[in-house]
N, C-alpha and C positions, 0 to 999 in steps of 0.2 A: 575499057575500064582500068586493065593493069596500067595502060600509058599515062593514065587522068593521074588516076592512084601515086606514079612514081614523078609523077611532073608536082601532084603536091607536096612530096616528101622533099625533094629538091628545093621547092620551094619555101617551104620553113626552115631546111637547111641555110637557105642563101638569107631569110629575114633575121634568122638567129645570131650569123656567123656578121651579117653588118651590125648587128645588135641595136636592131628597131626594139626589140621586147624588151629593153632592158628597163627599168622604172629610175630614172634621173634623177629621182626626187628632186627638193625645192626646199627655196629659203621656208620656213615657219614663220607666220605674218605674227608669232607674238616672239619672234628673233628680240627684236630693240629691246621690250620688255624683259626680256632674262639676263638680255648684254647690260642693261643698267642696273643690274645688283648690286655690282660692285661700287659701281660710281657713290650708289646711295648708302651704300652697308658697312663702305671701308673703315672700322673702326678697331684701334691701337690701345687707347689709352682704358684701362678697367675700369673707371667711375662712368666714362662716357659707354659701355658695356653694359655696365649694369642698368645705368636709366634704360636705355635700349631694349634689355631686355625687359622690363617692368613696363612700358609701351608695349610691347608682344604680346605682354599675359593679358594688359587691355584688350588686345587685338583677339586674341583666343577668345576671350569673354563674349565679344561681341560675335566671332563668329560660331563660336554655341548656342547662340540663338538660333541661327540661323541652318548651321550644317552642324548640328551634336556630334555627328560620325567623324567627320575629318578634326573635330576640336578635339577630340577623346584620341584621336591616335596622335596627333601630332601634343598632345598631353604626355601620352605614354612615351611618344619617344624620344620626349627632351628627359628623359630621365635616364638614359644611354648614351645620349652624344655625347660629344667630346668638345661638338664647338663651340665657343664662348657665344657665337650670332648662331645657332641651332636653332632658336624658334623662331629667331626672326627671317631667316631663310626657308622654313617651312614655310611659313604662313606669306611671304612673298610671292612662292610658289602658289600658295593656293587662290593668291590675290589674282591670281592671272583669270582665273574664271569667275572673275567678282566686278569685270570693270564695267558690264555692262547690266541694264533690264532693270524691273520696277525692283527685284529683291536685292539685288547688286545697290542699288541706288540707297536703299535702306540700309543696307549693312553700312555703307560707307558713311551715313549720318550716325549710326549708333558709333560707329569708331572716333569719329570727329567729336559728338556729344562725352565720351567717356575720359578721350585725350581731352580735352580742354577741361574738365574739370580736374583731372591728373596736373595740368598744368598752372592753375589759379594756386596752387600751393608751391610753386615753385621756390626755390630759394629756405622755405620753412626748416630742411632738415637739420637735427643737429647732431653731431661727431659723436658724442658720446652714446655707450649701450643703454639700450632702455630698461633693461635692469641695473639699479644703482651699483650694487657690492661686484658688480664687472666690472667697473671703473676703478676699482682698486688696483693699484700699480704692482700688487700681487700675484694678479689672475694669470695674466700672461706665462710668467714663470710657474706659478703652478702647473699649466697646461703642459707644457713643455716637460715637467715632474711626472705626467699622468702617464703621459704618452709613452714616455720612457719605461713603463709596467704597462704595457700594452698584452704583451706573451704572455704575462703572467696571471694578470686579468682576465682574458680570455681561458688560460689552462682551468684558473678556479669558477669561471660560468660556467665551463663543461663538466667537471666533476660534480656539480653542485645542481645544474640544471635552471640556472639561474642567466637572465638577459645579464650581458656584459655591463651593458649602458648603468644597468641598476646598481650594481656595486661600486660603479664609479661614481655615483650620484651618493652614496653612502661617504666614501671618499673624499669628497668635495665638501661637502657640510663638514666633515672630521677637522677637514686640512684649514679652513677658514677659520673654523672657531679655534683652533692653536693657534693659527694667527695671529689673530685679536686676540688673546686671551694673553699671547707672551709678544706683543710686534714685535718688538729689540732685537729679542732670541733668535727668534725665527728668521729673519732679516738677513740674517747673515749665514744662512743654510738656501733658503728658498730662491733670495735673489742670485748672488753668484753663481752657485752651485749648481740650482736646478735640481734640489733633489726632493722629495718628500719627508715630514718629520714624520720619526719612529718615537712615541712613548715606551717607558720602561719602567715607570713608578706606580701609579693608582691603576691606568690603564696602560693597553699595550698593543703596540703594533702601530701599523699605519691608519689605522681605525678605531683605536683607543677601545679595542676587546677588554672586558674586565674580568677576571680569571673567573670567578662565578658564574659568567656569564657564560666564558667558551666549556666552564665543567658543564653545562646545562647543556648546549648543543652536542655536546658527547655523547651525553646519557640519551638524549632523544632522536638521536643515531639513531638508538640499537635497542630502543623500547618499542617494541609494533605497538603495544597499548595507547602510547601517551597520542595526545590531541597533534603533537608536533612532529609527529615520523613523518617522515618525509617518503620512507619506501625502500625495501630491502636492495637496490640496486646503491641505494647510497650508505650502506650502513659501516664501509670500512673506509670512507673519505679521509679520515681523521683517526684510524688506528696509529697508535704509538709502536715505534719503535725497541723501545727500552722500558726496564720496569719503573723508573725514573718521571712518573707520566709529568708529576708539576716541573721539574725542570726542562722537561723535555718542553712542555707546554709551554714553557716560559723562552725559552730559544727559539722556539719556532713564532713567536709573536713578536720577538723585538731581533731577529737578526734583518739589521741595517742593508745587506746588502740582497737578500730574497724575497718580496713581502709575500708571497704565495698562500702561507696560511693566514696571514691577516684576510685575506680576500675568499679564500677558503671560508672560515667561520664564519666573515660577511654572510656570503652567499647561505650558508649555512641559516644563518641567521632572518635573513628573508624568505626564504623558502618554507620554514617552520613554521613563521607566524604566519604566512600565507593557508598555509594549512589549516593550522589552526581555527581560523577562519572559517577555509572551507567549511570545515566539519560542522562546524556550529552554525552553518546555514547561510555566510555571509563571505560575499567575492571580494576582496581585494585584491587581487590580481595582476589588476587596469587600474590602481591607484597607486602612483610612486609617492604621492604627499605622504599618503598615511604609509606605506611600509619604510619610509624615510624615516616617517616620527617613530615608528614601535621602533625600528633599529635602533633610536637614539634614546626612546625611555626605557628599554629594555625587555624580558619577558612580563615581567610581574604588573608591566603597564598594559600589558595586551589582554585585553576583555574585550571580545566581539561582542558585536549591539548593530542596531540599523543605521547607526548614525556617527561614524568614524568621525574623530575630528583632527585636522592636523595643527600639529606644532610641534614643542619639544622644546631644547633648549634654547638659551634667548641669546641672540648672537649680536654684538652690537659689528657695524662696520660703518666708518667715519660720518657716524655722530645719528646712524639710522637702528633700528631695533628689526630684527629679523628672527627667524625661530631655525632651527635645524629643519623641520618639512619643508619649510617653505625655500630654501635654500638649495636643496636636492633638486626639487621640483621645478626651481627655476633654472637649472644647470640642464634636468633632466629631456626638458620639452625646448631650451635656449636655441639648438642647432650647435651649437658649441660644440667642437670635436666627434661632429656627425661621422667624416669622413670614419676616421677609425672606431668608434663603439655606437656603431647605429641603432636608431632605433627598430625592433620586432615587431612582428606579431602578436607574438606572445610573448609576455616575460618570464614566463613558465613551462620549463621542459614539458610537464604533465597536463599543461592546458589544452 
């Protein structure tokens, strides 16, 4: 028994040491299929990118009928890649267990039936944004204004508790309507320069604050009574310095080179009528129309009711009639300047 014993041991020694047990692997019979991505996928040019990618979200579409699970992740995770073909690469992948059987065979008609109607409108797009007052030869340059108070924007969403995105939608109705209201003026600051205009007369700031206005965000700082506290975490946002409070006030609204408190009492200023709201039974929250409009008519315009309405002032832009809500709000939900001031959750610290 010990010779049997030691004659096997030798012997898996000697199958080991030739290396019968080793596993050799093998080509993969879906090798071609993966080798051909590239051939199919090599794409340079960004317009030829993006159809491509709008074909995928077809293709996602159709395969959430079919597999919801792998459509929902490879959903989630083109929202982290980096590559320009990220879903089209997923979903290539997942095509590899889709080429055959009666469900295989359905999917690939619903993707045919959904492309070819994606393709009967070929050629239909046109260049310009589909919101009109985008196409103004201003917009760009503004952007390029905004961005540049990006730090600054963001310091006064945090002091304030206030979505960034939102005070820039405040911003963007302000900046428009100066616009149109002076073109000439402004023309010769916004385009070259790239800056934002500051008011220093009736209103002030980058947001055209009107002193009564920002005395009122003051006082409703530091009142817990009134409808529009905001909450004793914010009640020294806006302490002064000096006993000087109107000049002080008056510096910190139109100094050209910080706009911090213009965006401060923004925020300020959204935040309170939010409340205010609240209080009296009614969410605005989740409505940038209407905290666009109250910003732009002021406190005295805000009376919560079930039936918010937006507008506000009437903004013309070449030869179209627009209102300040409506302005915001198309700036707010456009995607425009996603990258830097995204949209939240919530727009409210306290939501």
């Amino acid at each position: 028994m010990f010779a049997l014993a030691g004659l096997a041991i030798i012997g898996a020694w000697g199958v080991y040491k030739l290396g019968l047990t080793n596993n050799r692997g093998g080509v993969d019979e879906n090798n071609r299929y993966l080798a051909d991505y590239q051939k199919e996928k090599s794409l340079t040019d960004s317009s030829k990118i993006f159809d491509d990618n709008m074909k995928s979200y077809l293709q996602l579409v159709a395969l959430s009928r079919f597999y919801p699970t792998n459509a929902h992740l490879i959903m989630d995770a083109a929202q982290y890649n980096e590559r320009a073909d990220g879903i089209s690469r997923m979903l290539y992948a997942a095509d590899m267990y889709l080429q055959e059987g009666d469900t295989a065979a359905k999917y690939q008609e619903l993707v045919r039936n959904l492309n070819g109607d994606y393709n009967k409108y070929d050629g239909m797009s046109v260049q310009n944004n589909l919101i009109p007052w985008m196409n103004e030869p201003a917009w760009p340059a503004l952007k390029v204004a905004i961005v540049k108070d990006k730090d600054v924007i963001e310091e006064a969403a945090r002091l304030t508790g206030v979505e960034p995105r939102l005070i820039v939608g405040c911003l963007v109705g302000e900046q428009i309507r100066l616009f149109n209201s002076r073109r000439e003026v402004y023309k010769q600051y916004l385009g070259p320069v790239k800056v934002l205009s500051v008011q220093s007369q009736f209103s002030f700031g980058v947001n055209g604050i009107k002193d009564f206005t920002a005395q009122q965000v003051e006082r409703n700082l530091k009142d817990s009574a009134s409808v529009f506290y905001m909450g004793k975490e914010y009640e020294h946002v806006l302490d002064f310095n000096t006993a000087d409070h109107q000049g002080e006030r008056y510096r910190r609204l139109t100094d050209y080179h910080n706009h911090l408190y213009s965006y401060i009492y923004t925020g300020c200023i959204l935040h309170q009528t939010m409340m205010q709201w609240k209080r009296a039974g009614y969410d605005i929250s989740d409505r940038p129309d209407i905290l666009f409009t109250l910003f732009n008519l002021g406190f005295q315009a805000s009376k919560p009711g079930p039936s918010p309405r937006c507008g506000g002032s009437r903004i013309e832009v070449n030869g179209r009639v627009y209102t300040f809500g409506v302005i915001g709000n198309d700036f707010y939900f456009s995607g425009e300047l996603a990258k830097e001031f995204p949209l939240h959750e919530h727009l409210f610290a306290n939501e």
